[in-house]
C-alpha positions as CSV (number, residue, x, y, z in Angstrom):
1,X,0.0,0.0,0.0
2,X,1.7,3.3,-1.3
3,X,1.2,6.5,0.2
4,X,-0.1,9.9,-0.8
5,X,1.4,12.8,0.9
6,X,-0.1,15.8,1.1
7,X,1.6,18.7,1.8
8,X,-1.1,19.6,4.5
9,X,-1.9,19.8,8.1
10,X,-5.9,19.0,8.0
11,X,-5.3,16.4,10.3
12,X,-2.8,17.5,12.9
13,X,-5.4,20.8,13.1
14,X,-8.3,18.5,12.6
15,X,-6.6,16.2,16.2
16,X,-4.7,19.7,17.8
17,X,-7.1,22.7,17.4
18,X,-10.2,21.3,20.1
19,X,-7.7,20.1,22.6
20,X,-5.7,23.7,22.4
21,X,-9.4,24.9,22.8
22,X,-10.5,22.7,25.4
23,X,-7.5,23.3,27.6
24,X,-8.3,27.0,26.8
25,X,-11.6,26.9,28.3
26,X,-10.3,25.1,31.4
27,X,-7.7,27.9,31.7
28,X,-10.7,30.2,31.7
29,X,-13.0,28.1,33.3
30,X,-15.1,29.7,36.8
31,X,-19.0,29.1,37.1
32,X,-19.3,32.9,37.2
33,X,-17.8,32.9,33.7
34,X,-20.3,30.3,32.4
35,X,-21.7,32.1,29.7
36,X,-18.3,32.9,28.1
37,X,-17.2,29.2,28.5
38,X,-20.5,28.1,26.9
39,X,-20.2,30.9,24.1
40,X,-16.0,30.1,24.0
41,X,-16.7,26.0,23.6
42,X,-19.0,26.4,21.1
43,X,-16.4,28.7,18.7
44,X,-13.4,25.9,19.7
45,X,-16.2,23.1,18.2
46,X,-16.9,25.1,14.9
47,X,-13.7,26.2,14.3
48,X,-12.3,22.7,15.0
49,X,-15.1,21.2,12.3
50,X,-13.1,23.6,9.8
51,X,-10.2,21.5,9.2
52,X,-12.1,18.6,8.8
53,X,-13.9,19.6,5.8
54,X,-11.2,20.0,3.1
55,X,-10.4,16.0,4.3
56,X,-13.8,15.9,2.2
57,X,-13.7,17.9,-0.5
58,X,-10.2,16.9,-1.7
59,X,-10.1,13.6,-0.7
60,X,-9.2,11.6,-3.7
61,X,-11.2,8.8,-4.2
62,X,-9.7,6.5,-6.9
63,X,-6.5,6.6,-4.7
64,X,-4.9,3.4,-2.9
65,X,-3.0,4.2,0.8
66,X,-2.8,7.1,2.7
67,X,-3.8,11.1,1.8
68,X,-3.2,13.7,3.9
69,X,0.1,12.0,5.2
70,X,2.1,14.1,8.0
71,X,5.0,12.4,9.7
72,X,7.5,14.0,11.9
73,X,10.1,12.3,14.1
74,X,8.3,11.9,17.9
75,X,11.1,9.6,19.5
76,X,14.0,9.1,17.4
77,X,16.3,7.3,20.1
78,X,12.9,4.3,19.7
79,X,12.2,5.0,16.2
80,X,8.9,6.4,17.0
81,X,7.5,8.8,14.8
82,X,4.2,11.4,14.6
83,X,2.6,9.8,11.7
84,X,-0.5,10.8,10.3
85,X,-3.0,9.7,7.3
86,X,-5.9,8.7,6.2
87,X,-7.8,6.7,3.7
88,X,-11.4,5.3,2.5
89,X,-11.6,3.6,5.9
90,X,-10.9,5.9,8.4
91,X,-11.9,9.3,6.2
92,X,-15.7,9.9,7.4
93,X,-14.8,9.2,10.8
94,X,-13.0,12.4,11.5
95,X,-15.9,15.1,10.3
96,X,-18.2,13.0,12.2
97,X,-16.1,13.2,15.3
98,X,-15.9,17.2,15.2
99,X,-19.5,17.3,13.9
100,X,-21.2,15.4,17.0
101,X,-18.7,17.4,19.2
102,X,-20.6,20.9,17.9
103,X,-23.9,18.6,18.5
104,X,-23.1,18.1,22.6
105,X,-21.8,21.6,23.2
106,X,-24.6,23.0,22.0
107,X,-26.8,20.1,23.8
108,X,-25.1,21.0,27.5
109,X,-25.5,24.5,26.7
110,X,-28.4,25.8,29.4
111,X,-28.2,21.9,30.8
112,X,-25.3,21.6,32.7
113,X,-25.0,24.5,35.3
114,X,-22.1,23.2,37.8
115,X,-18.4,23.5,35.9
116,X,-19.3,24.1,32.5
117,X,-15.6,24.7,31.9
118,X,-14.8,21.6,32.9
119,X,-17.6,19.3,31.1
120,X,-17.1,21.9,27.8
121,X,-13.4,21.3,28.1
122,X,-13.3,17.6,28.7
123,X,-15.4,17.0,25.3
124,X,-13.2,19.0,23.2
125,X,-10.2,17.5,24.5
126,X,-11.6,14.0,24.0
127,X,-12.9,15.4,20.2
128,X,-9.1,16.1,19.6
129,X,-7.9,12.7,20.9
130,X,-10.4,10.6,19.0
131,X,-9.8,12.1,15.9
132,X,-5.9,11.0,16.6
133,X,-7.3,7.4,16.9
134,X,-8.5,7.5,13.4
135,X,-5.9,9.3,11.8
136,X,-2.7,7.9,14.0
137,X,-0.4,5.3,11.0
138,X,2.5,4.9,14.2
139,X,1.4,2.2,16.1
140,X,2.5,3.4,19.2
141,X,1.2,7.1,18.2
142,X,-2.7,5.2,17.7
143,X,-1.9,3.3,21.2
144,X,-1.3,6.4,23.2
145,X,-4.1,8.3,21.8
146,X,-6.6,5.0,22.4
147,X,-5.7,5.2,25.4
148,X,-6.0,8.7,25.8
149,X,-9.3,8.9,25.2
150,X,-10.5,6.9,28.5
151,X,-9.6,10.2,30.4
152,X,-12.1,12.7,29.7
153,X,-14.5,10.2,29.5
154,X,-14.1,8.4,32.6
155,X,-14.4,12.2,34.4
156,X,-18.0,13.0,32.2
157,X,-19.2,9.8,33.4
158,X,-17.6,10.0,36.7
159,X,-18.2,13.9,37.6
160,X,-21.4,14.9,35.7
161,X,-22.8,11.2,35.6
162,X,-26.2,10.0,37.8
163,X,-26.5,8.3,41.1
164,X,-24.0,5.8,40.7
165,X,-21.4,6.9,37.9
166,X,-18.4,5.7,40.3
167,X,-19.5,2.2,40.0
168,X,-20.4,3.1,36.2
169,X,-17.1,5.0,35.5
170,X,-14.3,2.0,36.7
171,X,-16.2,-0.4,35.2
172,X,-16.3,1.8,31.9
173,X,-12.2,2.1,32.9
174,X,-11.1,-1.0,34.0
175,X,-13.2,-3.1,31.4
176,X,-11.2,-1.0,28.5
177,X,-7.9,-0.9,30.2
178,X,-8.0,-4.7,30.9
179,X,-8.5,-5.0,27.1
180,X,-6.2,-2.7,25.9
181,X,-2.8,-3.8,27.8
182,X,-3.0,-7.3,25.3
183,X,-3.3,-5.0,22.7
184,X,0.2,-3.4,23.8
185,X,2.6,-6.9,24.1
186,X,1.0,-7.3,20.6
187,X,2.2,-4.1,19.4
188,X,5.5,-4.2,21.0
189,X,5.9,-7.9,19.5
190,X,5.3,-6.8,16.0
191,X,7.8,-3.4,16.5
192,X,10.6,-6.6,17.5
193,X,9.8,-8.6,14.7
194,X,9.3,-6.0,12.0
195,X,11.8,-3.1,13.5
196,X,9.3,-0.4,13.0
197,X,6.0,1.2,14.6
198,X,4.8,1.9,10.9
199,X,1.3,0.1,10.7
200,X,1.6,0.0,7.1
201,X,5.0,-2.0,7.6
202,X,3.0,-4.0,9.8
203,X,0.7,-4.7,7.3
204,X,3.7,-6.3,5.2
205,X,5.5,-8.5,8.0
206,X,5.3,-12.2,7.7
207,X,4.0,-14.0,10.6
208,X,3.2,-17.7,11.4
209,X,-0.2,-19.2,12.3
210,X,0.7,-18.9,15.8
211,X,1.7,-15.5,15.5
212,X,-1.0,-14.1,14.0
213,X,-3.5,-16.1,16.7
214,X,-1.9,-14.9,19.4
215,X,-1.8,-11.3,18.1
216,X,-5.5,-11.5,16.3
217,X,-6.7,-12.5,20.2
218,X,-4.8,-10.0,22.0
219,X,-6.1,-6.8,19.2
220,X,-9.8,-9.0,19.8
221,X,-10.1,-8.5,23.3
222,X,-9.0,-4.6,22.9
223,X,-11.4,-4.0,19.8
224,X,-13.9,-6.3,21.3
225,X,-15.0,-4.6,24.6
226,X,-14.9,-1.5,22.6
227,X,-17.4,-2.1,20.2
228,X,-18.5,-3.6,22.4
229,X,-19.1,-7.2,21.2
230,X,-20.9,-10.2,23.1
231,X,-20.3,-11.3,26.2
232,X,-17.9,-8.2,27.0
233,X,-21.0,-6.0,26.3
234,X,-22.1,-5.6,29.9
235,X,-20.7,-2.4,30.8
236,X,-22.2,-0.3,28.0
237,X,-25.6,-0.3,29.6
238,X,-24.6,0.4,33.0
239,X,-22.3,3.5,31.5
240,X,-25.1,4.6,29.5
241,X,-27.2,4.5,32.4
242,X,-25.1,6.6,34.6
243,X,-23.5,8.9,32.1
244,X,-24.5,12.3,30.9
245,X,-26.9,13.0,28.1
246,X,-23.6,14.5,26.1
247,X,-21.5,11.4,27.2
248,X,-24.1,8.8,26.1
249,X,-24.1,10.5,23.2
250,X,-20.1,10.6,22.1
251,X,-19.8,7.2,23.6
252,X,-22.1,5.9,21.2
253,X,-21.5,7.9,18.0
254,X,-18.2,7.6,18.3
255,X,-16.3,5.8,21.0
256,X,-17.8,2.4,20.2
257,X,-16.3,3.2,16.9
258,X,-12.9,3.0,17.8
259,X,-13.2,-0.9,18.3
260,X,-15.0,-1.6,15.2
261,X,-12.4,0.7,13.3
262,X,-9.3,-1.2,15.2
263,X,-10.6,-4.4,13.4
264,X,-10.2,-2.9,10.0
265,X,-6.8,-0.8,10.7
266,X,-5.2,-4.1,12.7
267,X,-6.7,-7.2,13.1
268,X,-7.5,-8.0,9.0
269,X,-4.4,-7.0,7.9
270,X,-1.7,-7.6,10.2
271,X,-3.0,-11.4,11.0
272,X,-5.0,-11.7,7.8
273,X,-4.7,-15.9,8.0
274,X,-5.9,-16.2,11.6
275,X,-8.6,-13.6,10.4
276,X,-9.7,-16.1,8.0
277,X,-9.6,-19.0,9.9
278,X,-11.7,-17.4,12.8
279,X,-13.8,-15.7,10.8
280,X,-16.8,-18.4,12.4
281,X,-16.3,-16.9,16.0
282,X,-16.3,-13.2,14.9
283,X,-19.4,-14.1,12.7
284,X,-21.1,-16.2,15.2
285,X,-20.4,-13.2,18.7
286,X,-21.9,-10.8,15.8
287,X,-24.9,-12.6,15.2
288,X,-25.8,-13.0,19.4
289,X,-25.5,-9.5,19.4
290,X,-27.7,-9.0,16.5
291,X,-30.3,-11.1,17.8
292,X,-30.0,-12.1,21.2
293,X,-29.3,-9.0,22.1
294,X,-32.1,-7.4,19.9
295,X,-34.6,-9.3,22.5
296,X,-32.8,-8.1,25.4
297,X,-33.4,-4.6,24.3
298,X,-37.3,-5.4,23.9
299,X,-37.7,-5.8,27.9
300,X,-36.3,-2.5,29.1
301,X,-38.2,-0.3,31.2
302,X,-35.8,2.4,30.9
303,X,-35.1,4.4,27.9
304,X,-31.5,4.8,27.7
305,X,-30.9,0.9,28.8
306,X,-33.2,0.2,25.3
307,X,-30.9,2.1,23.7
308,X,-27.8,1.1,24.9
309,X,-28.6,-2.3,24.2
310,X,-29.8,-1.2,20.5
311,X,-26.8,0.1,20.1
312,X,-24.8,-3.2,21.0
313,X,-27.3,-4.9,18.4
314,X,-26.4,-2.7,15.7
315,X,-22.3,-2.8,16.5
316,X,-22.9,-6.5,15.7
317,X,-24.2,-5.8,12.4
318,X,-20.6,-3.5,11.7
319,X,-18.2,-6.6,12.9
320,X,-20.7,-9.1,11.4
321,X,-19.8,-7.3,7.8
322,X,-16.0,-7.2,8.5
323,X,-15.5,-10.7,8.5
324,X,-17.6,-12.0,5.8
325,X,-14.5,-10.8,3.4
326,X,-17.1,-9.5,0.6
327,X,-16.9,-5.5,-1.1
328,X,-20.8,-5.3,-0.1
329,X,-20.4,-6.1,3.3
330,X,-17.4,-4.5,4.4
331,X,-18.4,-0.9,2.7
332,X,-22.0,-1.8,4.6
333,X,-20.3,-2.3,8.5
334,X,-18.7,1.0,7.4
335,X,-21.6,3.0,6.4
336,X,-23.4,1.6,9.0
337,X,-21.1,3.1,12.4
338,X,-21.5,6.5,10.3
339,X,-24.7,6.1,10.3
340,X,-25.2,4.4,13.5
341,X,-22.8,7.7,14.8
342,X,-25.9,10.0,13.8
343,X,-29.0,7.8,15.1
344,X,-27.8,6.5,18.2
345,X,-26.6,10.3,19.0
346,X,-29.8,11.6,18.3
347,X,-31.6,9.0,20.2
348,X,-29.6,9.9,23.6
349,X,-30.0,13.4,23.1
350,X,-33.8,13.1,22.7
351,X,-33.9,11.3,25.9
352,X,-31.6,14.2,27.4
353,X,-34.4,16.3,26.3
354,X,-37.6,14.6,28.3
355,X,-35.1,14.0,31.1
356,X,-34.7,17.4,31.4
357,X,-38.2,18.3,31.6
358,X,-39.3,15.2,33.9
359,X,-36.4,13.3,35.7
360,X,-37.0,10.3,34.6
361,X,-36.0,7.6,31.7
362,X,-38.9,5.5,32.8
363,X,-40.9,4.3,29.7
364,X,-43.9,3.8,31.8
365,X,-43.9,7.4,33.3
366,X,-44.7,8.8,29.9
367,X,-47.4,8.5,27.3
368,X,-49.0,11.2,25.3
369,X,-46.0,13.4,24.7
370,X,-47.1,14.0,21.0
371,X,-50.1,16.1,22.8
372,X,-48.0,18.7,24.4
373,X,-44.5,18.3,22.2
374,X,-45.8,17.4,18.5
375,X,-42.3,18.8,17.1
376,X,-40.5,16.6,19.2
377,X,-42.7,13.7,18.8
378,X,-42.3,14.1,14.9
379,X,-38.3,14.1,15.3
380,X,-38.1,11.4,17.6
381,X,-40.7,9.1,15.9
382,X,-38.1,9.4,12.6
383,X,-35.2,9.0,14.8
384,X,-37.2,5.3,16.1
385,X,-37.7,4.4,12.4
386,X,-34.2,5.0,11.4
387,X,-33.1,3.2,14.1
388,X,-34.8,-0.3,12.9
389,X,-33.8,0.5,9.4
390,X,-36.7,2.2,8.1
391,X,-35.5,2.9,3.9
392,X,-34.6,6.8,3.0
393,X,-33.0,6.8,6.3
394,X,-29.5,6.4,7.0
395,X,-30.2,3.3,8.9
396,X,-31.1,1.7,6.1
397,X,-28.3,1.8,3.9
398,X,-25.7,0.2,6.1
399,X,-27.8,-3.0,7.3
400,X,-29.3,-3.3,3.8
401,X,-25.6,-3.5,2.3
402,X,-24.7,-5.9,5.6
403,X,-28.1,-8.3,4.5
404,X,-26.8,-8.4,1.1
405,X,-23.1,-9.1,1.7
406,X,-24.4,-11.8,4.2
407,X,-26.8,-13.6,1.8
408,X,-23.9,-13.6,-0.6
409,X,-21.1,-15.1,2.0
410,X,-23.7,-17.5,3.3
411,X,-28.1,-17.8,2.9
412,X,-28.7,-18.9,6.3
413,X,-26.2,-15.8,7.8
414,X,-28.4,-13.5,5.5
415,X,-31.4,-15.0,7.1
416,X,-30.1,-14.5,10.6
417,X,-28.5,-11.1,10.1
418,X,-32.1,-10.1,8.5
419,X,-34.1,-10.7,11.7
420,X,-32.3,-7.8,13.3
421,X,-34.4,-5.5,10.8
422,X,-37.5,-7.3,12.9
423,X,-36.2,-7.1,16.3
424,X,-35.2,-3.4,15.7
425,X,-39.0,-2.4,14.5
426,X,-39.9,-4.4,17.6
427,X,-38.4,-2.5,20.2
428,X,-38.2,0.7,18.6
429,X,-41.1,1.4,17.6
430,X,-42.5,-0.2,21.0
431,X,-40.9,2.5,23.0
432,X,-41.7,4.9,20.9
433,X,-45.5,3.6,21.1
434,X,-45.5,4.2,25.0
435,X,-43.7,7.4,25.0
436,X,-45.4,9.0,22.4
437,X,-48.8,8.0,21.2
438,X,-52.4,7.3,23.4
439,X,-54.0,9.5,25.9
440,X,-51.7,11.8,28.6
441,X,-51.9,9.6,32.1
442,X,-49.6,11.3,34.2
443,X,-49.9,14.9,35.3
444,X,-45.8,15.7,34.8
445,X,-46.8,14.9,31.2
446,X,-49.4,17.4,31.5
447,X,-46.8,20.0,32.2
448,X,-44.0,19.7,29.4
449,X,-43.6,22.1,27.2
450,X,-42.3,21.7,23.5
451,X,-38.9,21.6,22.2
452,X,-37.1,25.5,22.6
453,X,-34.9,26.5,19.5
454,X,-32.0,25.0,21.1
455,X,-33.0,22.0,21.1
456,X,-34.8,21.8,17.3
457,X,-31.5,23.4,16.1
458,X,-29.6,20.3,17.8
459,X,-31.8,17.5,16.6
460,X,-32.7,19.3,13.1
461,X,-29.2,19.1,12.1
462,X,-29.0,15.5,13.4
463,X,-32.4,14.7,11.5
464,X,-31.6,16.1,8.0
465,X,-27.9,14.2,8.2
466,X,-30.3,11.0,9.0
467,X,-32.1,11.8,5.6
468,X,-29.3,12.9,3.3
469,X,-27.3,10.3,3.9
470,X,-30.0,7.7,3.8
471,X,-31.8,9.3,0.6
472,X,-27.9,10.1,-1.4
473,X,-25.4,7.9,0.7
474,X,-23.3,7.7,-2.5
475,X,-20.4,10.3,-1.0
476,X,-20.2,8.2,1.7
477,X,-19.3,5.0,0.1
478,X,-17.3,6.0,-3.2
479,X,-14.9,7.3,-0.6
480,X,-14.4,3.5,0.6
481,X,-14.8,2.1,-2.3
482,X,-10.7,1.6,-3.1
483,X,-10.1,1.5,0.2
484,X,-12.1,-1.6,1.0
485,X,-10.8,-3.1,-2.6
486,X,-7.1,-3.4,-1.5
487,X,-8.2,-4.7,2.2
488,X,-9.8,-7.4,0.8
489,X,-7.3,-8.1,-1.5
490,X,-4.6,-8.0,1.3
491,X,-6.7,-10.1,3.4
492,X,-7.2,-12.7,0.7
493,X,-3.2,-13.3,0.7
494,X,-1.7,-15.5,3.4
495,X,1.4,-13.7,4.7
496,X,2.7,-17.1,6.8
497,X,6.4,-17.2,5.8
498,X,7.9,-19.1,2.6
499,X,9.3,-22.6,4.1
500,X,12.1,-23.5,1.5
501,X,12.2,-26.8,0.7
């Protein structure tokens, strides 16, 4: 895989510019200077969704490797280096990242009362550290950042967070720490055998069966609990739970991304034989999720817990498409966690917005909110269909392209994977039933008022990215069109070393 560079620094602005603002507004940061912090963060979340679009409009995509490559030496003495680049696979990741970050400041922005600063700050640092993880080609550059990113959010969940976010926030911790030191030996392994931190070299470096089991395990358990994938799901809910509207909201636009992006970036092609051979186990933890956990989400009483486990259901879809090796199903897990980015953000913060107003996430406190709140109603009603795949929404494109690639790798996977369209109608449109629709019962419901501009603003902008890229997804996957090409054709090549005869 060649690379592009690009004289350019899209991506070190695109990684630098929120976490220079965010420690900015920290600097400043006293509750009797709320209104500048609020009116600060939200200039350090436009001006750092600046640098992101020209990764758009001059991406190239006919293309192979990296664009926008940067690399500077970091460590010389280790032959570590501040690497930078990006291709089909990682490119939609890094507007979408800034672009939900815009979304949450201006979500907290008459919400959170008690050190603004601080909340402001910690989501524009962890905007800044996320985009590294997609852009990072050093592998110890990508670790570091990974890592990173458990900081800010272990404080939102731990700080701003309900009744119990301590218990919520070290499980959030020590499950993705646990995970992530494998990932390390792994990494420091393959710098011994191939003499550099280069993840492209990486990509190159011949490695037994053994080797690649070992290291496809170790990346599995880091990537797994990330997206996360069955069994090591059950933190998500409790996190989700616990954690502000604006952290439930990052965590699962984005964060769960880093996992299912890891597979793509690492685990196909550095240990592309082991990928291959255990292919079965990926497929089969994908399809639990899809279904089992599918019926998990149809017996919550709380709102957030439905969609917390939704959102594990719809993960499986994205690692389900990775390993079935075929163009249709790969490009589909990836247009599915963009879309899944925009849905399952939308659906937290529409949940902020009726906690706000009644204090509970209760689904049998409510009933009747389209009487007082029709504009809301009508948002989150499209936000429930896209969510179980309805077509001309986003959600549709993703596990439609999934269904396909499945039928194609295998008729009874497609038959499997295709039940997830009728266990996400089930429980979406359930909750939304009870929330929404029949006759006002409780008096609180009585009382709410409709959605201020604010708040239509914030879920507008969600809404209309739900229907663009679900009516015209075409930009998003002619940009992973190559990119998917040559990953599949580097996967389909065993790299175990020539025995000489």
């Amino acid at each position: 895989m060649q690379s592009t560079t690009n004289l350019s620094t899209y991506l070190s602005l695109s990684i630098w510019v929120p976490i220079i603002f965010g420690l900015i507004v920290l600097a400043v940061g006293r509750d009797s200077r709320a209104g500048m912090v609020r009116v600060l963060s939200l200039a350090g979340s436009l001006v750092s969704l600046l640098p992101t679009i020209p990764l758009i409009t001059q991406f190239d995509t006919q293309a192979h490797g990296m664009q926008f490559a940067e690399k500077s030496a970091w460590i010389e003495r280790f032959n570590i280096f501040y690497s930078l680049g990006i291709d089909g696979l990682s490119m939609w990741f890094i507007p979408l990242t800034a672009f939900i970050t815009v979304i949450v400041v201006i979500s907290a922005w008459q919400v959170i009362t008690e050190r603004v600063a601080q909340y402001m700050g910690a989501f524009l640092i962890l905007s800044g550290l996320m985009i590294g993880v997609f852009s990072a080609t050093d592998g110890l550059l990508f670790y570091f950042f990974f890592e990173a990113t458990l900081i800010p959010m272990y404080i939102i969940i731990g700080v701003w967070g309900g009744a119990n976010r301590i218990y919520a926030a070290f499980k959030f911790f020590l499950y993705t720490f646990f995970g992530s030191l494998l990932t390390l030996v792994a990494i420091i392994y393959l710098y011994n055998k191939s003499g550099s931190w280069d993840i492209l070299e990486w990509h190159k470096t011949p490695l037994t069966m053994k080797e690649q089991t070992l290291i496809f395990f170790a990346f599995f358990m880091a990537f797994a609990v990330k997206v996360p994938m069955f069994p090591v799901h059950t933190w998500l809910p409790d996190v989700h739970v616990e954690a502000p509207t604006g952290g439930s909201a990052v965590l699962a636009a984005i964060m769960l991304k880093l996992g299912a992006y890891g597979f793509l970036r690492f685990s196909l092609p550095i240990a592309p034989d082991a990928s291959r051979e255990y292919a079965w186990f990926i497929i089969g933890l994908s399809l639990i999720a899809v279904i089992y956990i599918g019926l998990v989400a149809l017996v919550q009483k709380d709102m957030k817990k439905l969609v917390a486990y939704s959102s594990i259901a719809h993960m499986g879809f994205v690692t389900l498409g990775f390993f079935m090796f075929n163009d249709m199903s790969v490009q589909g897990g990836i247009v599915q966690m963009v879309s899944h980015g925009f849905i399952s953000g939308a659906m937290f913060l529409c949940i902020g917005v009726l906690y706000d107003r009644m204090h509970s996430r209760q689904i049998a406190d409510y009933g009747g909110v389209v009487n007082k709140m029709p504009k809301f109603a009508a948002l989150f009603i499209l936000f429930s269909m896209a969510n179980c795949g309805l077509p001309a929404t986003s959600g549709f494109v993703g596990e439609f392209m999934v269904i396909l690639g499945a039928v194609k790798f295998n008729f009874v996977t497609g038959i499997a994977a295709a039940t997830a369209l009728i266990f996400g109608a089930a429980y979406s449109l359930w909750m939304a039933k009870r929330v929404i629709f029949g006759a006002v019962t409780n008096p609180h419901v009585e009382e709410l008022t409709d959605v201020n501009n604010r708040e239509f603003l914030m879920l507008g902008i969600l809404a209309i990215a739900v229907l663009v890229m679900g009516l015209y997804p075409a930009p998003f996957t002619d940009v992973m069109q190559v990119s998917v090409a040559d990953l599949l054709a580097h996967v389909a090549q065993t790299k175990l070393p020539v025995v000489a005869h």
